[in-house]
N, C-alpha and C positions, 0 to 999 in steps of 0.2 A: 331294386338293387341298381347300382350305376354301372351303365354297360361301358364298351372302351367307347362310344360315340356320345358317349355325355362326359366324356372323362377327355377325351380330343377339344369339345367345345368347350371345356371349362379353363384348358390352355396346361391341364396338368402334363407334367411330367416328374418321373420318378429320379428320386438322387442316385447317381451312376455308381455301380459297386454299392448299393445297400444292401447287409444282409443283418435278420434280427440276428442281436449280440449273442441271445441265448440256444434259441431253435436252428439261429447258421440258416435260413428260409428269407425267400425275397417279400414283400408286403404283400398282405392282403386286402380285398375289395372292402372289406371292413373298416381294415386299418387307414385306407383314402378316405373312406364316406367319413370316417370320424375325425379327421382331421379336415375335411371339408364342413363338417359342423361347426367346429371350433371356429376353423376362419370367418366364416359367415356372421357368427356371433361379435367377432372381433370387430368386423365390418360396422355393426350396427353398431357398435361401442365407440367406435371412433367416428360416426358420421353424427349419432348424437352427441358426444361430447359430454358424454358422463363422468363424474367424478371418481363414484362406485359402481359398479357392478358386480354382482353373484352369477358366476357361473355355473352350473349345476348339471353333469350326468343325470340318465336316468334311473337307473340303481343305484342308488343313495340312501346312506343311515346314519341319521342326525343322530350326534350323540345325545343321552339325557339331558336337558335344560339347557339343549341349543339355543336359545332367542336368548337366555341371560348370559351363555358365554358368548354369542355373536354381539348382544349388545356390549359387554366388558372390551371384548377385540378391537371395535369398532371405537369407541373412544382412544386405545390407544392408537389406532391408525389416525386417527383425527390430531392426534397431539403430534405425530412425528417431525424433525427438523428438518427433512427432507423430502424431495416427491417419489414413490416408489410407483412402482409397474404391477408386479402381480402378487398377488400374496396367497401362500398354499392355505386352503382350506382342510384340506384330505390328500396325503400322499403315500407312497410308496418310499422309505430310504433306501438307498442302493449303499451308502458307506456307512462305517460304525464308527466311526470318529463323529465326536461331541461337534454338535451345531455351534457356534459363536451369537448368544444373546445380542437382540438389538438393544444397544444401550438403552434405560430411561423405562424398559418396558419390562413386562414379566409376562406376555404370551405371545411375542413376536423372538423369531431366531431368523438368520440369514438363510436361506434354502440352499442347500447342497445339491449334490447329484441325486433325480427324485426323479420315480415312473411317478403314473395315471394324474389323467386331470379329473377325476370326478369333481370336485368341487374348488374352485380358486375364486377370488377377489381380482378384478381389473379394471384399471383405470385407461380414460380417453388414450394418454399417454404412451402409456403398455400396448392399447389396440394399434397405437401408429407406428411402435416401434415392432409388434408381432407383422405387420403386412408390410412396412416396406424394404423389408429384405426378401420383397418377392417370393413367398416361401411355395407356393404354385410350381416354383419351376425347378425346381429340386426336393419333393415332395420326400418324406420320410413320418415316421408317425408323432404325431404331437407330439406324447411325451418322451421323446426325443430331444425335438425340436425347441421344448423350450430350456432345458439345461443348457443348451448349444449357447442360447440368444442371452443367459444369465452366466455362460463362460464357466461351469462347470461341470462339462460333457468332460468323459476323459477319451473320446476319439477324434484326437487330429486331425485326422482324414474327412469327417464329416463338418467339424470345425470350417473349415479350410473355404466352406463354400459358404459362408457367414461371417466375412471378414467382423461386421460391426457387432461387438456383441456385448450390451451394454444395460439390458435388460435388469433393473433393479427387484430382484425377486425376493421375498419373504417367504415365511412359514408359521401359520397359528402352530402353537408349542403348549400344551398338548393340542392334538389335532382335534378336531371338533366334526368333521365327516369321515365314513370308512366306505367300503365297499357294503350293497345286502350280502353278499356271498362271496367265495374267494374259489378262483382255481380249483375245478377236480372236486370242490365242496358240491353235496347233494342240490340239486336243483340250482345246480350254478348254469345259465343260461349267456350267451355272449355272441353281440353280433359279427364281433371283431374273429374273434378265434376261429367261429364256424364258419366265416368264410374263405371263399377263394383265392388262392394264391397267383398273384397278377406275377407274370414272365421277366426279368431283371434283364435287361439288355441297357447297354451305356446313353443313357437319360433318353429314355425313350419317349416318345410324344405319343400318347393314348390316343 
């Protein structure tokens, strides 16, 4: 587990006034580590210079005849007119308003307001717009952080400290990853939830 002195040296600090939306609770040591995974990942995505990348949690459930809907996806990302950043693999919708199809395509929609990153698509691109808004130094939990950077967070207040936020995000339509287990579901297992709730003081430096 990441104690406060690997969490001092890694330059984190927490975003001032964070509380989750839902439980009204300040972050947990879970909710850093996994947003410390993310970054790292991103790192490496943008130091090689990858086109594609598959991101992928660890409890993960492909749907039926994932490799022929990933191949179908994948051609239409190949075709697009534009460069995009991240594209949902598996998510969570937070609003019940219809997604806006991306023209030209039949399994791409624009991403809305959306929890968990289990699974997304990211480009070089994506990786250097996720790290250079410093996100170390107003730390809050990934998926958060990336509705923020694709500008359809609906907290101003967290907004606020991500002036640039330009993040070109998609969504496979139907989803093609879920969760193994969900919430409260029998042998649902989570390293995030079961841990420690880190103390909320105005951007604190661990």
């Amino acid at each position: 587990s990441l104690s406060d002195e690997d969490l001092k040296n890694l330059g984190v600090k927490l975003m001032p006034g964070y509380e989750d939306p839902f439980h009204k609770r300040p972050m947990k040591r879970g909710e850093i580590g996994c947003f410390l995974s993310h970054y790292l990942i991103w790192n490496e995505v943008s130091r090689k210079g990858y086109d594609v990348a598959m991101v992928l949690e660890d409890d993960v459930r492909f749907e039926p005849f994932f490799n022929q809907k990933m191949h179908s996806l994948l051609k239409e990302v190949a075709s697009l007119p534009f460069d995009w950043d991240l594209i949902y693999l598996g998510r969570k919708k937070l609003e019940e308003k219809n997604e806006e199809a991306v023209e030209g395509t039949t399994h791409l929609v624009w991403a809305g307001y959306s929890y968990w990153t289990l699974g997304y698509l990211l480009s070089a691109r994506g990786a250097d717009k996720l790290l250079e808004q410093d996100p170390l130094s107003n730390v809050l939990p990934v998926d958060e952080y990336l509705p923020i950077l694709y500008d359809k967070h609906p907290a101003d207040e967290w907004k606020d400290f991500y002036p640039k936020r330009d993040l070109v995000a998609l969504s496979a339509e139907p989803l093609i990853i879920y969760p193994t287990r969900y919430l409260h579901e029998e042998g649902y297992i989570s390293d995030t939830e079961d841990s420690a709730v880190i103390s909320s003081t105005p951007n604190p430096e661990l």
